[in-house]
C-alpha positions in Angstrom: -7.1 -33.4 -5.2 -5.5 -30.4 -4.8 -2.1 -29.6 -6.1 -0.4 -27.2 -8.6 0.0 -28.2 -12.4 3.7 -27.9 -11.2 4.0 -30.7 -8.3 1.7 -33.1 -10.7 4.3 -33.0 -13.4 6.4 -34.1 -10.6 4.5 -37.5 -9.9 5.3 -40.5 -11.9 4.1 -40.8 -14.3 2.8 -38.0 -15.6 6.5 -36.6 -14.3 7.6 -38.7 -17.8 5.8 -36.3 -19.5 6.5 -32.5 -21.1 5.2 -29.3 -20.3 6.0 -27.9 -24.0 3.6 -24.5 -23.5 1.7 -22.0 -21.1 4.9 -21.9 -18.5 3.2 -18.8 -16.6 0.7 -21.1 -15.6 2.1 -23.8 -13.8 1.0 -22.7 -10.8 -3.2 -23.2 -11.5 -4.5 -25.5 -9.0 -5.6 -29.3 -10.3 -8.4 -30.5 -8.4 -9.4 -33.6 -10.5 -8.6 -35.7 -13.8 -11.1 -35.7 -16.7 -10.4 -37.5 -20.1 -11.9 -36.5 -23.4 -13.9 -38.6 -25.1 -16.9 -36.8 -26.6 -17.1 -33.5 -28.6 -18.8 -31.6 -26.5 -16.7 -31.8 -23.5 -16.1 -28.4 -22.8 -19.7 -28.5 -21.8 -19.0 -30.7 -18.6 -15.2 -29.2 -17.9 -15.4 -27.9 -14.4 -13.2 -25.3 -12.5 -9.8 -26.9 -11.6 -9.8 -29.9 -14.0 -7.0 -31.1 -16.2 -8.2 -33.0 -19.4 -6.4 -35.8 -20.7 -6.7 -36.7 -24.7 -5.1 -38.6 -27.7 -6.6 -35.6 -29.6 -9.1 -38.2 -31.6 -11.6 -35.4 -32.0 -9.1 -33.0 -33.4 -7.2 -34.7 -35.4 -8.5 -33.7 -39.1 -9.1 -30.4 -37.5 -5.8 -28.9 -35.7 -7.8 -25.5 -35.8 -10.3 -26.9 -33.4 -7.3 -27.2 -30.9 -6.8 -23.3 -30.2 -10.8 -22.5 -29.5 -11.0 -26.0 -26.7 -7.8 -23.9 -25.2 -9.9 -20.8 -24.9 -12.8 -22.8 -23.8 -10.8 -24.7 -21.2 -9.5 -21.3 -20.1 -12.6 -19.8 -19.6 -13.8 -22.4 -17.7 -10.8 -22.4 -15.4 -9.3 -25.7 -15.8 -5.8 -26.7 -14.8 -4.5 -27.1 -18.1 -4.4 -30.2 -20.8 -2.3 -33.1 -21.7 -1.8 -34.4 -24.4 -1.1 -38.1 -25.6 1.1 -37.5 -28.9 2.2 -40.8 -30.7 -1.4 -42.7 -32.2 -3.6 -39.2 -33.9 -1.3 -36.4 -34.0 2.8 -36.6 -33.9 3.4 -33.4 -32.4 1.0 -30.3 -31.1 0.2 -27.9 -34.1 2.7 -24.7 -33.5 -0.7 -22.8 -33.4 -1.9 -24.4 -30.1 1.6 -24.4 -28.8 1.3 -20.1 -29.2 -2.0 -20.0 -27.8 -1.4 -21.7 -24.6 1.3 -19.7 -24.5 -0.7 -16.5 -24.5 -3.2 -17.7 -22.0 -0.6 -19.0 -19.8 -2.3 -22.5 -19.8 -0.4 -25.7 -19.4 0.1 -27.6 -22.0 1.5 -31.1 -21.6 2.7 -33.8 -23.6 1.8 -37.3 -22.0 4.2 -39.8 -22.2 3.4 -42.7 -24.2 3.9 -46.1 -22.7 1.4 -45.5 -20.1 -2.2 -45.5 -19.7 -4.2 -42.7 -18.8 -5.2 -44.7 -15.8 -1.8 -45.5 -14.9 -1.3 -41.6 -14.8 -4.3 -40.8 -12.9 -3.6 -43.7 -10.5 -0.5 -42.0 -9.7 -1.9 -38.5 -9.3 -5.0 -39.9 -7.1 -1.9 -42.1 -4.5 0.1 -38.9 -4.4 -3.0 -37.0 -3.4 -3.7 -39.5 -1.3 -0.5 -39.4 0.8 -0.3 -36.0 0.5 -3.8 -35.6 2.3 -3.0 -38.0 5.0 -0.2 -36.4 5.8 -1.7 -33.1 5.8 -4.3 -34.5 8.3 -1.7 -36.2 10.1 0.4 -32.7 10.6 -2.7 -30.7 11.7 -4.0 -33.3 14.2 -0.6 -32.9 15.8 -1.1 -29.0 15.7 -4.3 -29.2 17.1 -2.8 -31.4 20.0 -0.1 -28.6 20.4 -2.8 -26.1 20.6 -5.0 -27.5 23.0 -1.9 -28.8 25.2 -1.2 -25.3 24.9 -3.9 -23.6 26.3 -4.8 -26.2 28.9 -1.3 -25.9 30.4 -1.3 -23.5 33.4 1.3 -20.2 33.3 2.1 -17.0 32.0 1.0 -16.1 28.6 3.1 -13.4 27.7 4.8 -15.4 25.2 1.6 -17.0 24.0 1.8 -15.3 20.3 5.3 -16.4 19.5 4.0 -19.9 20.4 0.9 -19.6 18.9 3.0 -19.1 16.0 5.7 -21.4 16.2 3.5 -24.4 17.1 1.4 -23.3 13.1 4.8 -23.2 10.9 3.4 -20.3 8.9 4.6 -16.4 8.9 1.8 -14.6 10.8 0.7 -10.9 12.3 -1.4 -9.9 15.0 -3.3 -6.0 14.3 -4.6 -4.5 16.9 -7.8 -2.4 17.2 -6.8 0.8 15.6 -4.4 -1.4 12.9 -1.2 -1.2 15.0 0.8 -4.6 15.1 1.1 -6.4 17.8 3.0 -9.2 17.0 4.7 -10.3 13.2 6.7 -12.7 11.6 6.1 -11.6 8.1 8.1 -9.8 5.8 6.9 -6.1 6.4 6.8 -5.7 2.3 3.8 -7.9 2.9 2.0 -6.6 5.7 1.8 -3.5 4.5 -0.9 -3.8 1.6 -3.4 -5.7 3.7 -2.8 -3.2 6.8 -4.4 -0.3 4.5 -7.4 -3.1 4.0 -10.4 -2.1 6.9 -11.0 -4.7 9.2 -13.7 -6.8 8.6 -15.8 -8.7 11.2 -15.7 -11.9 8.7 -12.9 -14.2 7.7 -10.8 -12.7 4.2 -8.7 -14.0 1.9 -6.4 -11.8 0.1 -3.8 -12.4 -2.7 -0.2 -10.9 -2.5 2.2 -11.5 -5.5 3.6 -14.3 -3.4 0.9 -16.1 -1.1 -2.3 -16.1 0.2 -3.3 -14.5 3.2 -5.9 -15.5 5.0 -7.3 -12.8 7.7 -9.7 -13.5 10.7 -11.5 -11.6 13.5 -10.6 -11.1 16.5 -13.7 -10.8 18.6 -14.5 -9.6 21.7 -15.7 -11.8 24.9 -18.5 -9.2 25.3 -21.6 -9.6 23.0 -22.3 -7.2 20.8 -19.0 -5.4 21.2 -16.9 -4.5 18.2 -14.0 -6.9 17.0 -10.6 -6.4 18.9 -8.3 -6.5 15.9 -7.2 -9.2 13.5 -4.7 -11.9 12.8 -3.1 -12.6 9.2 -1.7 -15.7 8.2 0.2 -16.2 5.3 0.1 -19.3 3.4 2.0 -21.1 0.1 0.1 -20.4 -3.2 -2.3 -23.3 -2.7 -5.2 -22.6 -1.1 -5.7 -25.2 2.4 -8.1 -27.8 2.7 -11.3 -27.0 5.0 -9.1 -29.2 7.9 -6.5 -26.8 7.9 -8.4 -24.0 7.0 -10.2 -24.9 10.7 -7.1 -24.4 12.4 -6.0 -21.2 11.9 -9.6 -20.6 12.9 -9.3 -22.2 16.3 -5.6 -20.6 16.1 -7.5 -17.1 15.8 -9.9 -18.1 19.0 -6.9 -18.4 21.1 -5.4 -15.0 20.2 -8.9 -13.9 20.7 -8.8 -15.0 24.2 -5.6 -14.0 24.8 -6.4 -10.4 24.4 -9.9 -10.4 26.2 -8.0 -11.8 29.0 -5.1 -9.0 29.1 -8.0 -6.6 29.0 -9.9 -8.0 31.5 -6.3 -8.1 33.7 -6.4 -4.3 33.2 -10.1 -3.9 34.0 -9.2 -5.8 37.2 -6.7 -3.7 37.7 -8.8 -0.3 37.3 -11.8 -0.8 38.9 -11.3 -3.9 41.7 -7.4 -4.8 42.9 -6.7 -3.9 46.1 -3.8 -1.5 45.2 -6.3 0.2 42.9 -8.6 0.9 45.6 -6.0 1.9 48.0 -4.5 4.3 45.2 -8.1 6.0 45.0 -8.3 6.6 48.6 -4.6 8.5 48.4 -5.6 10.4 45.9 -8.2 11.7 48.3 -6.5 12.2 50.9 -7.7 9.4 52.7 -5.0 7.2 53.6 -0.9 8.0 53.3 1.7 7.3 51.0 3.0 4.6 53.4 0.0 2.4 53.0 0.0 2.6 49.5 3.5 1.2 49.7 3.0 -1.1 51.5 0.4 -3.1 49.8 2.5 -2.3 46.5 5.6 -4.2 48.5 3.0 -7.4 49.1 1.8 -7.6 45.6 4.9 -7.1 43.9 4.0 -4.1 42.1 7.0 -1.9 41.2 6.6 1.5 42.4 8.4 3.6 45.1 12.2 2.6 43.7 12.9 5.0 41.7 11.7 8.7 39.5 9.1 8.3 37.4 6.7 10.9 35.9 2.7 10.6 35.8 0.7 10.8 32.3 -3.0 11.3 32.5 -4.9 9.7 29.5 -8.3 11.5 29.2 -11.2 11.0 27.5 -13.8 13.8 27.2 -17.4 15.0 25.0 -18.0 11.1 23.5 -20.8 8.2 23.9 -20.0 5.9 26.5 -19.5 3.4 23.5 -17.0 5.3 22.2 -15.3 6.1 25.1 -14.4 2.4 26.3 -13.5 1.6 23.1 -11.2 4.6 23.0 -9.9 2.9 26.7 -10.0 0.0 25.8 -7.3 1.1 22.5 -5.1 2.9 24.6 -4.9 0.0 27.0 -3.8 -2.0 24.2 -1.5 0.6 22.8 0.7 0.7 26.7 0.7 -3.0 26.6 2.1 -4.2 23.6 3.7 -0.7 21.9 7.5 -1.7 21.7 8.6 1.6 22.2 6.9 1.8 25.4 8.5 -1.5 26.7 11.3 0.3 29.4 8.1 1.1 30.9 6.2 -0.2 33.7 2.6 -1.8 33.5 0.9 0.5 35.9 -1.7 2.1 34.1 -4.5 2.5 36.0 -8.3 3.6 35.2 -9.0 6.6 37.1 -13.0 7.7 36.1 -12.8 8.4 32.4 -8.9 8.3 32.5 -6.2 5.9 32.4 -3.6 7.3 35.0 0.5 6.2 34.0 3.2 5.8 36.2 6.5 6.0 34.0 9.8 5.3 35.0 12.6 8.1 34.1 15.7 7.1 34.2 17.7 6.3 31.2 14.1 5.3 29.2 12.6 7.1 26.6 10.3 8.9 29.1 12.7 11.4 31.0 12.1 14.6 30.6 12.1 16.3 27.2 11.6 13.0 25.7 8.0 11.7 27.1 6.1 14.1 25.1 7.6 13.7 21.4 7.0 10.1 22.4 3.4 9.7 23.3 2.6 12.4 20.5 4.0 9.8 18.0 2.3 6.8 19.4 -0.9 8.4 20.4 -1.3 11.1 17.3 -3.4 9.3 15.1 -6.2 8.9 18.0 -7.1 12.2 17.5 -8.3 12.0 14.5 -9.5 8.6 14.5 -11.9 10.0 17.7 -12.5 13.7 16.8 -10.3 14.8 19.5 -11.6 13.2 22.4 -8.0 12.1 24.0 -6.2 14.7 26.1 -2.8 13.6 27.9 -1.2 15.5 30.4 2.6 15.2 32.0 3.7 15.6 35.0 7.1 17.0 35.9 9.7 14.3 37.1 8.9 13.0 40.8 12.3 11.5 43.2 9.9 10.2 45.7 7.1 7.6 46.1 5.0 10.8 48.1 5.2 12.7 45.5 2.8 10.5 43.0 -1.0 12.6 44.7 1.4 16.0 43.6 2.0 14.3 40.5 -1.2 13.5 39.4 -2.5 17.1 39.9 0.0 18.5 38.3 -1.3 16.1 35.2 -5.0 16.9 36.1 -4.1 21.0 36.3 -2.1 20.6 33.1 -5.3 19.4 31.6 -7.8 21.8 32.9 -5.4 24.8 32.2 -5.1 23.2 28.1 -8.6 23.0 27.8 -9.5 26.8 28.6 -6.5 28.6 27.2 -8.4 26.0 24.3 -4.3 24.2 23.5 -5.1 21.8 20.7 -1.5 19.8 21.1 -2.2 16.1 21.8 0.0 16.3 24.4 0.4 18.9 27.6 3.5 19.5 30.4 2.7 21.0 33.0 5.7 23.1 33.1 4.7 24.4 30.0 1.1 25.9 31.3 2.7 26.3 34.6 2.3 30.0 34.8 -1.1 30.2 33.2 -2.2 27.7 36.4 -1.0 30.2 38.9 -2.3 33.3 37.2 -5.6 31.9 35.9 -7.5 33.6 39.4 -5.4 37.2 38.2 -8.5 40.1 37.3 -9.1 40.3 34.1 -9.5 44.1 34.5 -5.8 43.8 36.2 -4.3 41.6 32.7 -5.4 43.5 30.2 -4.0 47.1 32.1 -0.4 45.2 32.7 -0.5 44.2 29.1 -1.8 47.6 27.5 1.3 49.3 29.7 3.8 47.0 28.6 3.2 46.4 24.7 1.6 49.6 24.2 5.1 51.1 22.8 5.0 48.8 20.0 1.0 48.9 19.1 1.2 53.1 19.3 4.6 53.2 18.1 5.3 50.5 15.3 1.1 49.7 14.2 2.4 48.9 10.4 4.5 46.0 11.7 3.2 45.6 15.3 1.9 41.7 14.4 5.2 40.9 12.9 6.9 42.3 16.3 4.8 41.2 18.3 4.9 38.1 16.4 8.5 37.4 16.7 8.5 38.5 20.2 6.2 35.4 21.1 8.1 33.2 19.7 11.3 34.2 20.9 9.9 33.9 24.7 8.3 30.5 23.5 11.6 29.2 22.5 13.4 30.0 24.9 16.1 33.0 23.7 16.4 30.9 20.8 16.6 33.2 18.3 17.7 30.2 15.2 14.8 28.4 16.1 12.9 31.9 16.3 13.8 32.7 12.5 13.5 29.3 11.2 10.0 29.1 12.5 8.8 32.2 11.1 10.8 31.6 7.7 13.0 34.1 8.2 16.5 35.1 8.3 18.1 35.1 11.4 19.4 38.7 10.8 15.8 39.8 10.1 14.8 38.0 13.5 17.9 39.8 15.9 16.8 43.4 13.9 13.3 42.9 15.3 14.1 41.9 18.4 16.5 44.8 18.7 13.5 47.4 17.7 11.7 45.4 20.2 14.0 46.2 22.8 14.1 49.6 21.9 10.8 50.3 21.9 9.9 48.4 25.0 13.2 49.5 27.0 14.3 45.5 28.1 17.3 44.1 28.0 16.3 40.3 26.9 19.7 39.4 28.9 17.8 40.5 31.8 16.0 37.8 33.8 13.8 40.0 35.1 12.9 41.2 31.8 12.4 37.9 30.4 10.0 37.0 33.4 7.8 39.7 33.0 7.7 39.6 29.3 6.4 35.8 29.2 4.2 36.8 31.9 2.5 39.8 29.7 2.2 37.5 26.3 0.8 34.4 28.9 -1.8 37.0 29.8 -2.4 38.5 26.4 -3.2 34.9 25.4 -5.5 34.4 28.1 -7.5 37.6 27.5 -7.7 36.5 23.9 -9.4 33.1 24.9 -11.6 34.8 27.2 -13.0 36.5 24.0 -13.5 33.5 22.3 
């Protein structure tokens, strides 16, 4: 038996009945029937049981009634009912407060029937209920297994997955992100800040259970792959339904092994994979390359698109694919990367991205922002190991080898200036690139000529100046932005720049001027990470 004190009083008989105390519990779960008939029955009273009694033992006593409510309590029963009528004509108020406070059901039986007619009618309910249950998740199984026999694309597998159960349910991914959810967010939220565990949970929300499971990986010995959450109604399922949110959860399982795998293949085996290696080299031309893109239907050469480089660096090989593996995921199912296209490609330790421009979120000045709010938790969740670098915006399918070196030289040129953003252009290092093979001898003279006047000049506010002036180049002219970032009024930040100009005869209208001065603070920051 397994319903709530709640749908039992709801079952005739015992629906002829009264709950006249411990409302807050209605909803304990009733497992079996027991019926008093010995003093020491709180001896045998086991987790989940409802006792039925004519209150013979208590009678003379009404007293005793309070401590067998505590005792029942304690032992977790369902609650108690009570046949008024033949010993007592009404429950003492006493007992009545008591199972009040304990929140335990009290119930009064109705008279004219038996305690087996009662019983008799909670045992048939149960009954039907049962079969029906069974009857409902054979025909989910049969969904299920229709389901994954049937050939075809599985991109829609999760929303079936979840229609075909008839309970809310989430997907997590590997680093907690969700994949997939028809829950009410109010309730994700508390188990999300839960760790993963490789073992089937249950956890209690203020209005369900939630039952969470692994999701493993095909590879043995590997870590798990994320999670799915399903929430159920108070009561807890039987072991037959419990089994088929398990088999559920092997399905979802396999789903994701497989779209990793379908990147894997894609990486390291497919044709256009291998053909895209040798462009990169230099080894065949851009109209090959097209051309076998044309005859597998792979979307590229139509339109602009700019190149992100994923990189992973200084971690175990363990680490490392499961850092790939987790930004794999991430492109595939991250809805605000959906306008994009799914080539991402494994390049050695990197994932290479072709992104559509257009009108998407990707164009240029957006990209970055972007993958720094997806992607800025990796960093600390790996120590710092991923790097991405951006290309600038490419017109033309020829243009993807220029593309990715830009992405590559972006990275290099980040790591030794030592950049710690999670994200690099490479029109922001740009300069730095082309000057990196400049003398060192020859940077540090330019830069001694040029901000000399301020050092020898100004050396009590020299840092501020020179301060100000960096960011002032950095921003563009931008001389708002300029003040607000050094928390300053903009009147304090245009006097500065005026003694700047003073002291360094410019004229920050000048192009020229401009030019040469982000060229002498590029170099100053060079020299300075040379020291390092």
């Amino acid at each position: 038996m397994y319903l709530t004190v709640e749908d039992a009083l709801k079952i005739y008989p015992l629906s002829e009945g009264k709950l006249t105390a411990g409302q807050d519990g209605v909803n304990r779960i009733v497992k079996s029937v027991n019926v008093m008939d010995a003093p020491d029955i709180t001896d045998w009273v086991r987790e989940g049981d409802i006792l039925f009694t004519t209150a013979y033992l208590m009678k003379d006593a009404p007293s005793d009634g309070v401590q067998l409510l505590r005792k029942l309590a304690q032992k977790g029963a369902a609650g108690i009912g009570i046949k008024l009528g033949r010993f007592w004509a009404q429950v003492p108020d006493d007992m009545l407060a008591e199972a009040d406070r304990l929140g335990f059901p009290l119930i009064e039986l109705p008279f004219p029937f038996t305690f087996s007619d009662q019983m008799k009618g909670l045992f048939n309910a149960e009954l039907q209920r049962s079969t029906k249950l069974l009857h409902g998740v054979l025909d989910k199984q049969k969904e299920l297994m229709r389901f994954a026999l049937a050939p075809g694309p599985t991109s829609d597998m999760l929303r079936t997955i979840d229609a075909i159960l008839g309970v809310p349910m989430a997907i997590v991914g590997l680093r907690g992100q969700v994949l997939h959810c028809s829950l009410n967010p109010a309730d994700l939220d508390p188990i999300l800040k839960q760790p993963q565990k490789p073992i089937a949970q249950w956890l209690r929300t203020a209005n369900a259970h939630i039952l969470r499971l692994p999701l493993k990986s095909a590879v043995a010995g590997q870590d798990i792959i994320g999670s799915v959450v399903f929430q159920l109604s108070r009561a807890l399922p039987p072991k037959e339904e419990e089994g088929l949110y398990h088999q559920a959860a092997e399905m979802i399982s396999h789903h994701l092994n497989a779209v990793e795998r379908h990147y894997l293949e894609q990486s390291t085996q497919n044709e256009f994979v291998s053909l895209l290696h040798n462009y990169l080299k230099h080894n065949i031309s851009v109209d090959t390359l097209l051309e076998c893109a044309a005859r597998l239907g792979i979307p590229f050469g139509s339109g602009s698109y700019r190149c992100a480089l994923f990189h992973v660096t200084a971690i175990s090989e363990t680490k490392k694919e499961r850092l790939l593996r987790m930004i794999r995921q991430e492109l595939q199912y991250n809805p605000l990367l959906k306008e994009s296209s799914n080539l991402h490609f494994q390049v050695g330790d990197s994932i290479l991205s072709i992104l559509p421009t257009g009108p998407s979120a990707v164009a240029r000045g957006k990209a970055a922002p972007l993958l720094t709010r997806i992607f800025s938790d990796f960093a600390s969740d790996t120590g710092g190991s991923l790097r991405i670098s951006l290309s600038y915006t490419k017109h033309k399918p020829e243009q993807l080898e220029q593309a990715y070196r830009e992405c590559a030289d972006a990275r290099d040129t980040a790591e030794k200036l030592g950049m710690e953003s999670l994200v690099t252009e490479y029109e922001t290092v740009e300069m730095a690139y082309i000057f990196q093979s400049v003398p060192e001898e020859k940077m540090r003279r330019f830069l001694d000529m040029t901000l000399s006047p301020i050092i020898d000049k100004a050396p009590d506010s020299a840092q501020d100046l020179l301060r100000t002036l960096e960011l002032y180049i950095e921003n563009n002219g931008q001389i708002n932005e300029t003040a607000k970032q050094l928390f300053i009024h903009r009147n304090t930040a245009a006097y500065r720049l005026d003694k700047i100009g003073e002291l360094l005869q410019v004229d920050f209208k000048s192009h020229a001027n401009l030019l040469k001065l982000k060229l002498v603070l590029l170099f100053k920051h060079m020299l300075n990470q040379r020291t390092v």
